[in-house]
Structures are given as C-alpha cells and as structure tokens.
C-alpha positions as CSV (number, residue, x, y, z in Angstrom):
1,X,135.9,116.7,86.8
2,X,132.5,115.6,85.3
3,X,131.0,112.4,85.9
4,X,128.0,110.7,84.7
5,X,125.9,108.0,86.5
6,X,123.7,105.8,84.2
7,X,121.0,103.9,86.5
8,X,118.0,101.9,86.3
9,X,119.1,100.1,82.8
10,X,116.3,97.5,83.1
11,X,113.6,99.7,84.4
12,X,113.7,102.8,86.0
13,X,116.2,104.8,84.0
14,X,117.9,107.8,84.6
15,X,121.0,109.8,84.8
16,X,122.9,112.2,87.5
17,X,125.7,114.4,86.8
18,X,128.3,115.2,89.7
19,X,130.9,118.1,88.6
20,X,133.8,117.7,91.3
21,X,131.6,115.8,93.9
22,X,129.0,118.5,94.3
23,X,125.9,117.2,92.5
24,X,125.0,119.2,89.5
25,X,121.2,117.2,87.9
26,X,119.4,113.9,88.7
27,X,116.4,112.4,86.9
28,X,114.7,109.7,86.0
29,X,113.7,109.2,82.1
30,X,110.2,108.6,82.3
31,X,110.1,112.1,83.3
32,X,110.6,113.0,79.9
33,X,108.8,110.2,78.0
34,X,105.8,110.4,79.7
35,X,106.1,106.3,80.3
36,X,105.9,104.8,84.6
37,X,109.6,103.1,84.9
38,X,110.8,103.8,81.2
39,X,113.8,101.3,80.9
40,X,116.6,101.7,78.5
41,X,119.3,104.2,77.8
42,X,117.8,107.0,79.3
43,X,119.4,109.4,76.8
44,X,116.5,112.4,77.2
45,X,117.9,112.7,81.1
46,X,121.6,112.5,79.8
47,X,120.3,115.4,77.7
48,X,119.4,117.3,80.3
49,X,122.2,116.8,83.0
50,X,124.4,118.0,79.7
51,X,122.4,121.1,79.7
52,X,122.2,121.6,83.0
53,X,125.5,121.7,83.1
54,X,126.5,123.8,79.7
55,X,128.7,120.7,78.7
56,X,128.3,117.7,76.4
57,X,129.6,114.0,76.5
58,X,133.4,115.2,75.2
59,X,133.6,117.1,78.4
60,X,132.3,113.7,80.5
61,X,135.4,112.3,82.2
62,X,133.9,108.7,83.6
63,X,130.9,107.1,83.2
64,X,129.2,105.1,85.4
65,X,126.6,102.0,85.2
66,X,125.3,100.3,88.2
67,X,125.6,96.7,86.4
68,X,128.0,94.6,85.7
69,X,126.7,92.6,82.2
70,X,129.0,89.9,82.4
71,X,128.4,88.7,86.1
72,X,124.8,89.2,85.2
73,X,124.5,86.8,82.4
74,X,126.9,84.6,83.9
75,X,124.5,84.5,87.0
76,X,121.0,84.1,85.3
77,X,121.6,82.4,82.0
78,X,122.6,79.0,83.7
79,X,120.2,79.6,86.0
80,X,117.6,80.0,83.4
81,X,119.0,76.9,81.4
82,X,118.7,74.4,84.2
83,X,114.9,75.4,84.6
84,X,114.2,74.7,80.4
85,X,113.1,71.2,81.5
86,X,110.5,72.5,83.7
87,X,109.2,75.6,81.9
88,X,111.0,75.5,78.2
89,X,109.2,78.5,76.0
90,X,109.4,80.7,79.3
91,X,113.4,79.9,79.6
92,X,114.0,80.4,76.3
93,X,112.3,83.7,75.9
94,X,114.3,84.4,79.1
95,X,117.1,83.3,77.6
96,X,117.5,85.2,74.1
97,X,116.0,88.4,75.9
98,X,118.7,88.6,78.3
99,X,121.2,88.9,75.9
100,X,119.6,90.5,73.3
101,X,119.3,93.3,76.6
102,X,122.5,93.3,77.3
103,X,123.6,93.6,73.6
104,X,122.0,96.8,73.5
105,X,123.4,98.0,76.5
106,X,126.9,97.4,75.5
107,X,126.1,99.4,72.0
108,X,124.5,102.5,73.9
109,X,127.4,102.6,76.0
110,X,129.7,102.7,73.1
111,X,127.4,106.1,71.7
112,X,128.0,107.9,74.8
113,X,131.7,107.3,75.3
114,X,132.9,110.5,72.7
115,X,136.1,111.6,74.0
116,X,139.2,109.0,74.3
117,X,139.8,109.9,77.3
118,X,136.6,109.3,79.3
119,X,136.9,105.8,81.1
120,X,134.1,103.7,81.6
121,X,133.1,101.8,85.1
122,X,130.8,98.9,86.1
123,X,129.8,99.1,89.0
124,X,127.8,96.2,90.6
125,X,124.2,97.0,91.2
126,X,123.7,96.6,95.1
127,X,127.4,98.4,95.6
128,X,126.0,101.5,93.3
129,X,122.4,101.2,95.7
130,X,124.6,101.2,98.8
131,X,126.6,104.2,97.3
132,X,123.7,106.2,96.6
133,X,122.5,106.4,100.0
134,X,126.0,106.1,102.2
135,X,128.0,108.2,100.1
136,X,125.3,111.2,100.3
137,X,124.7,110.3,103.5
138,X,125.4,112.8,106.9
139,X,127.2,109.8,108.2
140,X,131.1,109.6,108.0
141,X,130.4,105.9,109.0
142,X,127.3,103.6,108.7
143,X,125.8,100.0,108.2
144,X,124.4,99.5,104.9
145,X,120.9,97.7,103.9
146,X,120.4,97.2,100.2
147,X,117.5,94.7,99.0
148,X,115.4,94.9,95.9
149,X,113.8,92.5,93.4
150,X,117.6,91.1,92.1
151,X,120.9,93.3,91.2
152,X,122.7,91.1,89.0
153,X,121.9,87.9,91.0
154,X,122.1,89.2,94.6
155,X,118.6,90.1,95.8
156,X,120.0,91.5,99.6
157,X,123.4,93.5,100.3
158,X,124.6,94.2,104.3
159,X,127.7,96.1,104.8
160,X,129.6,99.1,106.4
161,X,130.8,102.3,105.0
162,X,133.5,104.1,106.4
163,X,134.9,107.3,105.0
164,X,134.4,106.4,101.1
165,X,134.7,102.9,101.6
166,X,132.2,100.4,101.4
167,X,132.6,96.7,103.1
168,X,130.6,93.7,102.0
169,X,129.9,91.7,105.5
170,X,126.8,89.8,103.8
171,X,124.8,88.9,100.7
172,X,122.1,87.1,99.7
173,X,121.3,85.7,96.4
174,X,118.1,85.2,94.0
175,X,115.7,83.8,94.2
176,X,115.6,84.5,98.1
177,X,114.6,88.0,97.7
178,X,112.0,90.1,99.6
179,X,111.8,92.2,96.7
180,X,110.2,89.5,94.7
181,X,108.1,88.1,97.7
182,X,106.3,91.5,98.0
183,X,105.8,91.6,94.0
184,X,104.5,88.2,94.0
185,X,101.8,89.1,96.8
186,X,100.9,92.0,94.9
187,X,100.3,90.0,91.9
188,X,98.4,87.7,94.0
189,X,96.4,90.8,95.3
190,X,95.4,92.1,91.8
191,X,97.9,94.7,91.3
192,X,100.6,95.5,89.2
193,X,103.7,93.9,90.3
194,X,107.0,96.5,89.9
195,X,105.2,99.5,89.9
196,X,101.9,99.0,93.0
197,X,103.6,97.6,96.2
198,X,103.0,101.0,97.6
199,X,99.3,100.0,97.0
200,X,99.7,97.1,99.2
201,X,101.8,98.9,101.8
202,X,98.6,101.3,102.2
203,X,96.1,98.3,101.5
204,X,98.1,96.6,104.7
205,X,96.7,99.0,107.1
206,X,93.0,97.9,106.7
207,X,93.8,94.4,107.5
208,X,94.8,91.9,110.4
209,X,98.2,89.7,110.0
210,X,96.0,86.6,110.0
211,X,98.1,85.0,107.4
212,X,101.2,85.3,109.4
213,X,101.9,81.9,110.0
214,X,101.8,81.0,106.5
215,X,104.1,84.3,105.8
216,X,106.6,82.6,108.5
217,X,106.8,79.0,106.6
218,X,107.7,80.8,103.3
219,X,110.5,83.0,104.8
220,X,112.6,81.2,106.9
221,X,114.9,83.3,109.2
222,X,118.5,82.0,109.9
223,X,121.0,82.6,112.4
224,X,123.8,84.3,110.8
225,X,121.4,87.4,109.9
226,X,120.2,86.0,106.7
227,X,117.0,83.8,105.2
228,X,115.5,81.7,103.0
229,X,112.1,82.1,100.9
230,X,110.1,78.4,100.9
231,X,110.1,76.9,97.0
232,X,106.8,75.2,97.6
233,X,104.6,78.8,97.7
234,X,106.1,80.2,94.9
235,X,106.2,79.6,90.6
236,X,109.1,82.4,89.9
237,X,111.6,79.7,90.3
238,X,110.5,78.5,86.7
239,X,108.5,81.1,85.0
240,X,107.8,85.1,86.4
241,X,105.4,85.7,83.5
242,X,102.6,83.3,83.4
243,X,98.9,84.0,83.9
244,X,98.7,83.1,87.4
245,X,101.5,85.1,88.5
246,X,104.3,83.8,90.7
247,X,102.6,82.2,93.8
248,X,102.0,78.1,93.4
249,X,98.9,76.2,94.5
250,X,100.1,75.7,97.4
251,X,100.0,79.6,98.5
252,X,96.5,79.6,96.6
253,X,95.2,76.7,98.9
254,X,96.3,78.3,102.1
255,X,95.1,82.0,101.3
256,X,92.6,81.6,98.7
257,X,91.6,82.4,95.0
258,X,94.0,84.8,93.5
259,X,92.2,88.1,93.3
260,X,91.5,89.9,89.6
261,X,92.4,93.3,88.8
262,X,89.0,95.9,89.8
263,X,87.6,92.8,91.8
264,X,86.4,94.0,95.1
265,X,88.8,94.0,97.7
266,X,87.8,91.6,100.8
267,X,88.6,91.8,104.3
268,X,91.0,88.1,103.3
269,X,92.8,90.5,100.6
270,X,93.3,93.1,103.0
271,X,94.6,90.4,105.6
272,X,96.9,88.8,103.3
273,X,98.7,92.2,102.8
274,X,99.4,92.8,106.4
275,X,100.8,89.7,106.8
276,X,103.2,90.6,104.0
277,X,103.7,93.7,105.5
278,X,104.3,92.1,108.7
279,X,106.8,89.5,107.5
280,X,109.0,92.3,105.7
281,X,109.2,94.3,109.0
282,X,110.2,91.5,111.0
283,X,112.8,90.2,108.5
284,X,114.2,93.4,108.5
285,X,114.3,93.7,111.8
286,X,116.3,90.3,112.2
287,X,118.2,91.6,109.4
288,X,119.0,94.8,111.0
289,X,120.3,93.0,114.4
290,X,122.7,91.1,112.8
291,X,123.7,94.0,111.0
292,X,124.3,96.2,114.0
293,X,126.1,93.3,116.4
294,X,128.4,93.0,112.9
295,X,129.1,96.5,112.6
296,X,129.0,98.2,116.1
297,X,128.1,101.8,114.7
298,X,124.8,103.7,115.2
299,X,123.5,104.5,112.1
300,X,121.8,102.5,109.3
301,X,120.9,103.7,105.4
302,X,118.6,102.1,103.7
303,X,118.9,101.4,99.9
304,X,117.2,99.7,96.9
305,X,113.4,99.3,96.2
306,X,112.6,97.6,99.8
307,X,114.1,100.7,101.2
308,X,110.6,102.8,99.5
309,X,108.5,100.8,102.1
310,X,108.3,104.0,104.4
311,X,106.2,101.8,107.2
312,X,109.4,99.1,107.4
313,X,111.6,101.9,107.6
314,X,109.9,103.3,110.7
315,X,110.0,99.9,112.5
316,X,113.8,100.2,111.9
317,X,113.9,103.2,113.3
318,X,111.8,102.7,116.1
319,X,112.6,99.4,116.8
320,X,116.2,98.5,115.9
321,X,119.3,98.9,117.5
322,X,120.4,101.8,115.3
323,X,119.9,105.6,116.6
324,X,119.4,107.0,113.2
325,X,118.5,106.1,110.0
326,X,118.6,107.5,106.6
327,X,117.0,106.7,103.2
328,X,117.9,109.0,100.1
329,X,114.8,109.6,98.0
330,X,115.2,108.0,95.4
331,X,115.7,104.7,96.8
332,X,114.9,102.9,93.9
333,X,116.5,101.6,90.9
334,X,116.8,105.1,89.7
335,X,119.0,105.9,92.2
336,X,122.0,104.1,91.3
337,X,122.8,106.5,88.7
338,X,123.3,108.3,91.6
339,X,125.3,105.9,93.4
340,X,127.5,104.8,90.3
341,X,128.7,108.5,90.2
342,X,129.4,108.7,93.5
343,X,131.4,105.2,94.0
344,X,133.5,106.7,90.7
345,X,134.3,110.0,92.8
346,X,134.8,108.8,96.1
347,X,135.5,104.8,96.3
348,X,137.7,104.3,92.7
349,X,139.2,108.0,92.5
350,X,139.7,108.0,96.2
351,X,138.4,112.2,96.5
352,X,137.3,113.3,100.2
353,X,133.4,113.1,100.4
354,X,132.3,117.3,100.1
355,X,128.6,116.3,99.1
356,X,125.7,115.0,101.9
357,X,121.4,115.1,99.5
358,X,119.9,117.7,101.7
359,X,116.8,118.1,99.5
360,X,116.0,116.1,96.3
361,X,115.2,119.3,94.0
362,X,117.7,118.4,91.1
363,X,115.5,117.9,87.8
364,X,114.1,120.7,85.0
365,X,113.2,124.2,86.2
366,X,111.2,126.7,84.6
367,X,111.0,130.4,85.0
368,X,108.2,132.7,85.0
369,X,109.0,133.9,81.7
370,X,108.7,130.3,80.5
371,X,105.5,129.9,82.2
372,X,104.0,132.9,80.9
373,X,104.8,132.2,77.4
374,X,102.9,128.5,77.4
375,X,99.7,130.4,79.3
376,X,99.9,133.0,76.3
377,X,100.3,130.0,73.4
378,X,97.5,128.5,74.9
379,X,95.3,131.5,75.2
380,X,94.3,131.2,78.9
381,X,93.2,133.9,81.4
382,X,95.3,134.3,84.5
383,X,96.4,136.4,87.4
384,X,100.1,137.3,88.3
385,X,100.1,137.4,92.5
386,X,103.6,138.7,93.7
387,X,102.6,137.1,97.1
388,X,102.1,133.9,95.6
389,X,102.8,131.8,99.2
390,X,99.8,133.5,100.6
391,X,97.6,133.5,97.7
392,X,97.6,129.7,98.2
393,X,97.5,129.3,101.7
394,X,94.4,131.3,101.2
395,X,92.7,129.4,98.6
396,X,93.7,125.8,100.3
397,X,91.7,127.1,103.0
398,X,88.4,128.1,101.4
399,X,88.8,124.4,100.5
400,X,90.4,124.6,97.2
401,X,92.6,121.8,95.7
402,X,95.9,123.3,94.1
403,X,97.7,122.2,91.1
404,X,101.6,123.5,92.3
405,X,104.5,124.0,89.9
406,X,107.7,125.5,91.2
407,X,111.6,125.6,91.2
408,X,113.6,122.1,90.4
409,X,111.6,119.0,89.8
410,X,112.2,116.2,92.5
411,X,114.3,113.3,92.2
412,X,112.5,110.4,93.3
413,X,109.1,109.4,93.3
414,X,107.6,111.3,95.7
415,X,106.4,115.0,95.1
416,X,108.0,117.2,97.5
417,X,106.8,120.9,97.0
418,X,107.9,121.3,93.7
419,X,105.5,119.2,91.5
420,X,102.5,118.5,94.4
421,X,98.6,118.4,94.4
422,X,98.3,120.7,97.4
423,X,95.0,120.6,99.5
424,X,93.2,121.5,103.2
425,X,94.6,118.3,105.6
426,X,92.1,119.9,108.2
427,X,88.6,118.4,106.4
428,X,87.8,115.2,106.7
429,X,86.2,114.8,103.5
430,X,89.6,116.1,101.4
431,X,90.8,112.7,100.9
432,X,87.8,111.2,99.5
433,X,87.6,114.2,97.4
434,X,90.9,114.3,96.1
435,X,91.2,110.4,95.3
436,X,87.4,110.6,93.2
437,X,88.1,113.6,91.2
438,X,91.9,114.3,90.9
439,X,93.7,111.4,91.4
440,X,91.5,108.7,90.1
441,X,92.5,106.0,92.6
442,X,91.4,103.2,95.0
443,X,89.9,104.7,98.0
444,X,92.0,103.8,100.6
445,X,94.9,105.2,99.2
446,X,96.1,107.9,102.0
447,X,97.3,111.2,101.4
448,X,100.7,112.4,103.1
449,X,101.0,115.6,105.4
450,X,103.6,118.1,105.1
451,X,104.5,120.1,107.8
452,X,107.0,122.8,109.3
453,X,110.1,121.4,110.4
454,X,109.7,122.9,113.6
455,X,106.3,121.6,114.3
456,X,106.7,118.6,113.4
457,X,107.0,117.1,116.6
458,X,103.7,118.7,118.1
459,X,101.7,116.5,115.8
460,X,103.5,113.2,115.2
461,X,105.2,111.0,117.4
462,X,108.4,111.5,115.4
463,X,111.9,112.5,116.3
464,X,114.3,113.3,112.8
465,X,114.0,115.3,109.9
466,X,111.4,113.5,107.2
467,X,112.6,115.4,104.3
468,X,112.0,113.1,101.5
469,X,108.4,111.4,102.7
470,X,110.1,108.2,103.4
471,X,109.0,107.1,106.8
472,X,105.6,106.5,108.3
473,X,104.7,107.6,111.4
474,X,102.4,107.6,114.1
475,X,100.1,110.9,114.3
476,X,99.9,112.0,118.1
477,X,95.8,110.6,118.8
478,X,94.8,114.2,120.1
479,X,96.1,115.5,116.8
480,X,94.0,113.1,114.1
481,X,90.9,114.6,114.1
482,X,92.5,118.0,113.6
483,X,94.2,116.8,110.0
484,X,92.1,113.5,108.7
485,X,92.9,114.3,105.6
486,X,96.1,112.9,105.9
487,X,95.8,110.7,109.2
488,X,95.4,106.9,107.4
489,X,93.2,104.5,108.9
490,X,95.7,103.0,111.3
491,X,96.7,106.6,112.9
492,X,99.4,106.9,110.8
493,X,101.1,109.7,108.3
494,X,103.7,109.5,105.7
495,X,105.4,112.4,107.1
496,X,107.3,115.3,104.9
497,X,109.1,117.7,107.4
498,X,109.8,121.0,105.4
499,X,112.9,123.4,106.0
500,X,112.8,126.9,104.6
501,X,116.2,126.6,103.8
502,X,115.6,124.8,100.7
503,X,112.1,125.4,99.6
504,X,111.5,128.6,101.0
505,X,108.4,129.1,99.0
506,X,106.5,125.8,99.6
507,X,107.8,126.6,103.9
508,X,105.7,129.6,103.4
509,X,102.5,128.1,102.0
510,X,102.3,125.8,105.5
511,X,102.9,129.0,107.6
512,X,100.4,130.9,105.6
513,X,98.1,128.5,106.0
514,X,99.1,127.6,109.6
515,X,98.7,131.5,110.4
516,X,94.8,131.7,108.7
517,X,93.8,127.8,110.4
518,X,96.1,127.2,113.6
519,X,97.8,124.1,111.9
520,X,101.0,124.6,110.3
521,X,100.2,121.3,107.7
522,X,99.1,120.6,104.2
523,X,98.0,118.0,102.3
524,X,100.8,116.9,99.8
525,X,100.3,114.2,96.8
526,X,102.2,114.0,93.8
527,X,101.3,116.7,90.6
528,X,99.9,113.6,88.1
529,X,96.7,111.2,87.7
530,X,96.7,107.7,88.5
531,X,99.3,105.9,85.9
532,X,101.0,108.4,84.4
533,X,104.5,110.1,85.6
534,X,104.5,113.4,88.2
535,X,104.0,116.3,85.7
536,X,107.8,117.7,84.1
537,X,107.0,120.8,81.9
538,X,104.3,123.5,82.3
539,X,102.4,122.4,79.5
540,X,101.6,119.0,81.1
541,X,101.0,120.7,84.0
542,X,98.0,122.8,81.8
543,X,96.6,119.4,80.6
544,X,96.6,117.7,84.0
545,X,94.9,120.8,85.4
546,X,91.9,120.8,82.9
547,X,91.7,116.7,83.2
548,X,91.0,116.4,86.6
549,X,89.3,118.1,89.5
550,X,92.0,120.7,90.2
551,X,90.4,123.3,91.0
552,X,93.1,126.2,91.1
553,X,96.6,125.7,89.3
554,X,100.0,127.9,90.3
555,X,102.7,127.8,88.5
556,X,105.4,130.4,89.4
557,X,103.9,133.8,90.2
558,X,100.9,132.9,87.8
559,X,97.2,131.9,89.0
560,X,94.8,129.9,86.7
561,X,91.3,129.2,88.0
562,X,88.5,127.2,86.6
C-alpha cells in the first residue's frame, strides 16, 4: 500500500511517501526550486518520492492533504468580509485570493488522482501536525501540542494520542495565535515575518525581558489552559499586509519606533525580543500544565511552527510536568505531509503503528559516481581519500571550514550531517569567521554543536537524545571556553546528539576530530548562504563552495580545495 502526503499547500510545500507504514522519501519543494518556503503543489518532490520508490501516481493508493478547503473558506471568508468596513482593498484582495488559492488546489488535486481507485483524504491541518509528530513518535501514548500561525482557522491544537488515535481535548482559534504574535514582533523588529523568527529566538538572548509587562497585557492567560491575545496592540485583525506591519500604535507607543530592515540593532530591540521570547515560554508552560492535569500521561510532542522554537522546547522539558518530550524535525508546515500520510495509514485505515522517525535522512542521494561525473563536467582538480572521516577531522582541525555532502538529504530545516557547513567549535574566533565569510549573516547568529551521543552529557546539562537540533540547552560553564564556537552568548547550545547507527560517517568525523583535539564536537550549520535553501544536488554544492569562504568541500569520497 502506497500513500502520499501532500503538506505545506500555502507555504512550505512538500511531499512524503509511506509504502506499508514504513517511510519510503520526505521533502520539502523548495529543495528543488531553489525558492525559501516554495508554496503550491509541490509536484518536483512528488517526482521524487515516485522515483524513490520505482512507482508512479497509478500505483498511489490514497492521498493525503493536511487542509480541509471547505472549513477553511468557510472560516476566513466571513471573517474577512465583516472586516471590509474597516480595511476594504485589503479584504478584498483577501477575499478573491483565498479562493482563487483554493481553486487551484482543488485542480492540482484532480492531476494527481490517475488511477480510479486511489481515494482522496482531507485531513485538517492541526490533526495532520499532531500526526506527524505522535504517530512517528516512540510513544504508544502522548499529549499533543500543535500551534502555528493558523490551520484552517485554529491557531492552537491540545490533545492525546493513544495507540493510532488522536483526541481533541482543546483548541484555540485565530486570531489568538502565538504563531502570529511572534511574526508580528519580528516584523516589528525588522525581519522577515514567516521565514526569521529563528532570528529573533537567537536575537532574544542578548536582551533583558524588560518589556514583559507589556507582553503580559497582550496575552492574556485563562484558567481552563487556554488564552487570549489583546486587540488593542495589534493591526492583523484588519489588514496583515500593510507597511507598518501588524502591531498598532498602541504597541509602538509602549516599545518604540518600529525598527527598519539593516537598521542597527539596539539594546530596546534586543529587549523587546526576550520579552517575546519570555511570554511564548511561559504560555507554553501554562499551556502544558493544563495539558498534563487533562491527560495524566508523561510524555508531550510538540508540533507545528511554534514547536521549531528549540529554547521553548527546553523549558518544556525542563520545566513542565512531562518526563519526555519529542519534536519531529520537520515541525513545520512541511511536516504535515508527513502527518497526512500517516493519519491515512494508522487513524482512517486503522493499521498497527510499525514506523517511529529515528533520523530525518529521507531526501535525494548521490553516489560517488554521480559526484565524480559533475567534478569532471566542470573541469575541477580533486583528491579521492578512501578515509574520508579522518581526512576531515584533520582539516577541521588545522582550522579549516568544510563544505560536507553525503548520503540522504535531511528532512527539515536543520542540516544534520548530510548537507552541513562543518568547522573547529574549539576556536573562539570560528563563529565570527563563519557568519562574515560563509554565511553572510547578522553577527549574533550562533552556530550549533554536534556531538557523540555518548558524550553528550559531559558537556551539556542535557539528559535525552537531541537528534534533530531541536532543543537548546545549557553548556556545562567549565565546558564553554573549551567550544565558543558554538556556546551562544547566554551559555547556551542548540544541541545535535549524533548516533553512529544512522550516520556512521558524520559519528566518525566527531571521533576523529575528538581523537586529534580531546573534544568529541564540531561545529554544524546548514550547507547554503544566507537566503537561499540548504544545498540539494552536487552542482549547487560546487557553486556554494566557490561563492563563499568554504575553504575545503567533501562530497562523497572526493576532496576539493581552494
């Protein structure tokens, strides 16, 4: 049985194929087109879970999309029509593009559907988010957190899985969302909303919660677990879009002039975003309460774009009731591709779960032979090293920075070994180094560590696997001045625990390296430059290399140096 998940519709795109539960290809479309959360039919991944797979779309069985159109325009349309009087040519536009949208996506869906007998499911956006995490999930029963910008109207989704069940117990609807609180602020701040929060998470760091009590009068805890965002600090009520983004004067008069993209970042900007930062941790926290007096069980997963905000999902861990909590990595809008297969397999068709996201290697591989043809089009010199682990390990010790290209490409945002920037996390100058001449990005952007499974714990104060980069935290203090490369300003880490069970190769570059310095940890950021997707095919791996300050790029068993 072959089913396809179709996620991420509005942005975010992209496609996973699960052939009898086990999962067979996951990835996101902008992979392919080159273009940060490409939207749309994402018919280039379709393409390549097909392929990965030897089969085409007669061979599909069910399809899945993590909307449901018609409680989606019934949702936002009158919404959108009761705010004309206030902001008319926004509305409108609003209005006409919403169904226009969703006209196309009812067309697409008819071009895919090429056999008779393949049935097509729509699955509600927050259920498909909660899928994607519980469903591939180690836990045979969990409580459920699901908050983004807006699914079809519902902006927050508790509940409770069991077996291959999934239980509502709460939601909360648009416009009190979190998700759109944190892309307002980052508006505000001088960033791009939907695609920098992460920006603002690190930003947060620098800064004092000063603002707090402001952050407390716009989002308004409740007693039964849930909340309410304050109309009087914000625009989006009427109009997302305008010039002055979404906060009102109001917000402006309390926290200042709204800050311009490349203006100089102030110790009030830097303030402003850890009182964001604060007010997302402790609503999640209030959140999470509730959600474990509701439930009763001891483990939590985390789902939907909130659920990338690695420092909130620390707190939970730390901090709430539950013992353990898991985040799948691509948490993100992407990811309901994911979950839409999944709720297909195991909630509608009822099949026993056989199928828990140990590593997130599931995109486009290429072998050596590949490789070797693109160096020899090009005409470039390299070296073939059969001891290619230790080759690297070597050169990231004399201080080299490594362009690395191996195996499956990673599902989710974060590179994980496969597609990474690779460099020494024991020098203290590295991150300056690698944000000025490879990455091209504001300086107090940190750098994440990755480090042997084992030895994880005799560096950071951290007790579960961190296989997907998705929590931050604390670095042990007499271990920061051995790695400052990737120790942020704060003492923290984003930390990536590595298992040589699945990346055996990248396992051996820490323990090489750990063998030649004494510390078993690299510096890991994602293969691309500031804007542009992680790198997909060797050839854009090549132009990346000789665009930036990489100084050494691996790919396979092949060496290229400049």
């Amino acid at each position: 049985m072959y089913i396809l998940g179709i996620g991420g519709y509005t942005l975010d795109a992209a496609a996973s194929l699960v052939k009898d539960g086990e999962l067979i290809a996951a990835v996101e479309e902008e992979r392919f087109t080159r273009r940060k959360h490409e939207g749309g039919m994402p018919y280039k991944a379709i393409d390549y879970c097909l392929k990965e797979a030897n089969i085409t779309l007669k061979d599909i069985d069910h399809i899945g999309f993590s909307y449901k159109p018609w409680l989606r325009i019934s949702k936002r349309i009158p919404y959108r029509i009761l705010k004309i009087p206030k902001s008319p040519f926004y509305s409108f536009g609003y209005i006409v593009d919403e169904i226009h949208s969703t006209g196309h996506y009812l067309s697409d869906l008819r071009q895919l559907k090429q056999n008779d007998n393949t049935r097509i499911h729509f699955i509600e956006h927050h259920l498909a988010h909660a899928a994607s995490v519980f469903l591939t999930s180690p836990f045979e029963e969990s409580a459920i957190l699901s908050m983004d910008y807006m699914g079809e109207w519902t902006s927050t989704l508790m509940g409770k899985g069991t077996g291959s069940q999934i239980e509502k117990i709460k939601e909360i609807k648009f416009p009190h969302s979190l998700g759109v609180l944190y892309a307002a602020v980052t508006k505000y701040l001088g960033f791009q909303h939907g695609n920098d929060e992460y920006k603002v998470m690190g930003l947060a760091s620098y800064g004092k919660p000063a603002y707090i009590d402001i952050f407390k009068d716009m989002v308004k805890l409740l007693p039964d677990g849930g909340y309410r965002m304050n109309p009087d600090y914000f625009t989006y009520w009427a109009s997302a879009g305008s010039r002055e983004g979404f906060m009102s004067k109001k917000f402006i008069d309390a926290c200042g002039p709204i800050r311009i993209k490349d203006q100089e970042i102030e110790k009030r900007h830097k303030d402003i975003a850890a009182s964001l930062q604060k007010i997302l941790e402790e609503t999640a926290l209030h959140i999470t309460n509730y959600l474990y007096k509701k439930t009763g069980v001891k483990n939590l997963c985390i789902a939907g774009g909130v659920g990338l905000n690695c420092s909130m999902n620390y707190r939970l861990l730390r901090d709430s009731p539950f013992e353990s909590v898991f985040v799948q990595p691509s948490a993100h809008d992407a990811g309901t591709s994911l979950g839409a297969a999944y709720y297909i397999y195991n909630t509608i068709l009822g099949k026993t779960r056989n199928f828990v996201i140990r590593h997130a290697y599931w995109g486009p591989e290429y072998s050596n032979e590949a490789i070797k043809a693109e160096l020899d089009l090009d005409k470039l010199k390299y070296t073939h090293h059969r001891n290619i682990a230790g080759k690297c390990a070597e050169l990231i010790n004399d201080g080299k920075i490594i362009g690395w290209f191996q195996g499956r490409a990673e599902w989710g945002p974060r590179a994980l070994g496969n597609r990474s920037i690779l460099a020494n996390a024991t020098r203290d100058d590295m991150q300056d180094i690698v944000n000025k001449y490879v990455k091209h990005r504001e300086d107090f952007r940190p750098f994440a560590p990755a480090v042997l499974k084992e030895s994880s714990g005799d560096y950071f104060d951290f007790d579960q696997e961190s296989p997907f980069m998705l929590f931050i935290c604390d670095v042990k203090p007499e271990k920061r001045k051995l790695i400052p490369a990737v120790t942020h300003t704060d003492g923290t880490a984003r930390v990536q625990t590595v298992d040589s069970k699945y990346n055996k190769l990248f396992y051996d570059v820490i323990k090489n390296f750990g063998e030649i310095s004494g510390i078993p940890i690299v510096l890991n950021t994602s293969f691309n430059v500031a804007g542009e997707p992680v790198v997909t095919t060797p050839k854009e791996a090549i132009r990346c290399f000789f665009s930036t300050g990489i100084d050494c790029l691996i790919m396979g068993n092949y060496l290229l140096e400049k």
